[in-house]
N, C-alpha and C positions, 0 to 999 in steps of 0.2 A: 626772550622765549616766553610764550604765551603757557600759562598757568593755569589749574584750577582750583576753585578756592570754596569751599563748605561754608558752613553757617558761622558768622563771625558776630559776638556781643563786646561791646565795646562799654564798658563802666563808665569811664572819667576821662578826659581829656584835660589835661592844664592849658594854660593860656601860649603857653609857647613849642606845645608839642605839635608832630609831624603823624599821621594815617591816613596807611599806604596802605593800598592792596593792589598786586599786580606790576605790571613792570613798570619803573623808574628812572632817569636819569640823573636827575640831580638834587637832593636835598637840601635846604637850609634853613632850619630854623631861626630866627632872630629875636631878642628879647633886649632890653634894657631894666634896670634897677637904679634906685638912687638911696641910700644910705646914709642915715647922718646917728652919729653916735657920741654919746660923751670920754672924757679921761676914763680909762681900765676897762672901755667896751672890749669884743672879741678877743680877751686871751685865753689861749686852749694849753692846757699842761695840765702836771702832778702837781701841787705845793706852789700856786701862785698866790701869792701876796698881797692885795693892791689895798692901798693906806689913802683913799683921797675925799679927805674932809669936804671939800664942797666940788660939784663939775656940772659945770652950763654949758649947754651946746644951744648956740644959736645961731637960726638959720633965718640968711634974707635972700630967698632964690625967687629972684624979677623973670625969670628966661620961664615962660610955658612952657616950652617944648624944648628938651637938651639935647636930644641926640634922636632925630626921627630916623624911622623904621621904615624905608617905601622902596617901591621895586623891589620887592623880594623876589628873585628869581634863580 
C-alpha cells in the first residue's frame, strides 16, 4: 500500500544496516566477523575468577576471503 512519507534525517548508518522507506518485500541484511581471542576472553558473570599466568593467541589465517557476502537478495 502506497504511503506518504515527511521529512526524513538520517544520522548514521553502520556498515550492515537496512533503509527503507516505502513498501518492501524482502529484507536481509548480511554481515560477517572474525574473532580471535586469548585464554579468559569473553566471560560475562558476578565473581569471575580467571588465574592465567601467561596466553598467546596466534593466528596464521592464509584464506583472504572466509565466507563471501554476494547476491544479497
Amino acid at each position: 500500500m502506497p504511503a506518504k512519507v515527511g521529512a526524513v534525517k538520517v544520522i548514521s548508518l553502520s556498515s550492515s544496516s537496512i533503509f527503507n522507506i516505502g513498501d518492501v518485500y524482502n529484507m536481509a541484511p548480511e554481515a560477517t566477523a572474525k574473532t580471535f581471542a586469548g585464554g579468559g576472553s569473553f566471560n560475562t558473570g558476578d565473581g569471575i575468577r580467571i588465574n592465567i599466568n601467561r596466553s598467546d593467541t596466534f593466528i596464521n589465517d592464509s584464506e583472504f576471503i572466509d565466507q563471501p557476502i554476494i547476491n544479497n537478495a
